[in-house]
Structure formats: structure tokens, C-alpha cells
C-alpha positions, 0 to 999 in steps of 0.5 A: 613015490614016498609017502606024504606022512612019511616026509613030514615025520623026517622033517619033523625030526630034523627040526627037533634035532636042529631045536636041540642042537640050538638049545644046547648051543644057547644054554651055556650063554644064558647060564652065564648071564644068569650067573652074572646077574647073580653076582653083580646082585652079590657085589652091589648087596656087599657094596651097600653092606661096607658102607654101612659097616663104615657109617657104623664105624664112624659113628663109634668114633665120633661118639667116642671122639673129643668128650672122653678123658683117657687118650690110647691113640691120638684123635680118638679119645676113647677108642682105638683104631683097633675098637672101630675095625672091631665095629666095622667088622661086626657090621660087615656080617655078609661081606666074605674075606678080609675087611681093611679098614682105615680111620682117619681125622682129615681135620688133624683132630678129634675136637668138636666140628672136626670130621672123622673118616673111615674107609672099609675095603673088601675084595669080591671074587665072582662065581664064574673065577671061583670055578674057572680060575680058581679065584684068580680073579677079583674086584676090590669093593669100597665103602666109606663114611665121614662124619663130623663129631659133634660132642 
């Protein structure tokens, strides 16, 4: 007859063996889910930082809109579309690739009580497509302002 000692230690090692196979089985669920809460952290912060980089835009323009005297492009007194990309650009500081920016008068004019629209758009790749796709994979972010110029 075996001994008592004997047939705890097997099933013992048999449950260590079956709490590892367990864990190396949940482990790279659970990565990936951490990883996802990492990324929708990333896209949530770039998101909030393209709004703010339009308001920012926006607020060049409407400072810059009808009281100036000199006129490079129509609507915009004083500044170029040129100049508010620069201003949204310089903004975006954590946001990673290309920043389109669109400025437009939904007005048709840049007078007092008209408003001023500028959209930034960005794309966000997650970690997971940088890895396995080679960033085949990615998620247009958007952030917007319209102000009305009041000067």
C-alpha cells in the first residue's frame, strides 16, 4: 500500500503543473488587456490634445480676423491658413504623425459676429498593430473648435 505522504506530494505536483499551465494560458489575455487600457489612455489623451490644439487655432484667428488691415488670404486678415496650421501644430506637442488642419468661415466672412472653424485630424496606430501588423492598422482621431470673432 503507498504511502499517505507519498500521494499528497503527487497530487501536489500535479496541481502546481496544472496552475502553471493555467497561468501561461491567461497570461497573454491579460497582457493584451492591459496593453488595451494602455492605448485607449494614449488615444483618449491625443484626442483631448487635437481639441485643444484647434481651440488654440481658432483663437489666432479670431484674434487675427476682422480688425487687421493687410489681407494674404480672404477671411483671415492677418494670418494665413498657413500661420494657424503653425498654431495647431505647435499645440499638438504629444500628438505623433501628420496633423491635417482645416480652417474654415462657415459664415463666408471673417467680419465681427462671424465664426471661425478649425478641425485637426491626426491618425493613432495601437501598440498591438505596431507590433503585429506593422501599423497596418489605425484610428483617425478628431478634434475641433468654432469660435465667433468678436473684435
Amino acid at each position: 500500500m503507498p504511502d499517505v505522504g507519498v500521494l499528497v506530494m503527487r497530487a501536489l505536483r500535479s496541481e502546481r503543473a496544472q496552475a502553471l499551465v493555467e497561468f501561461a494560458l491567461v497570461l497573454p489575455v491579460l497582457l493584451m488587456l492591459i496593453v488595451g487600457l494602455f492605448d485607449v489612455a494614449r488615444a483618449v489623451e491625443q484626442e483631448n490634445t487635437l481639441a485643444y490644439a484647434a481651440r488654440e487655432g481658432a483663437r489666432y484667428a479670431i484674434v487675427h480676423g476682422s480688425s487687421a488691415l493687410s489681407s494674404p488670404i480672404p477671411y483671415c486678415s492677418s494670418c494665413t491658413n498657413a500661420d494657424v496650421t503653425a498654431v495647431v501644430d505647435k499645440a499638438a506637442i504629444s500628438v505623433n504623425g501628420a496633423i491635417a488642419v482645416t480652417v474654415s468661415y462657415p459664415d463666408g466672412d471673417n467680419k465681427r459676429g462671424s465664426r471661425v472653424s478649425v478641425q485637426a485630424t491626426a491618425p493613432f496606430v495601437p501598440l498591438p498593430s505596431q507590433f503585429l501588423f506593422n501599423g497596418g492598422l489605425s484610428v483617425t482621431l478628431r478634434g475641433g473648435s468654432e469660435l465667433v470673432i468678436e473684435y
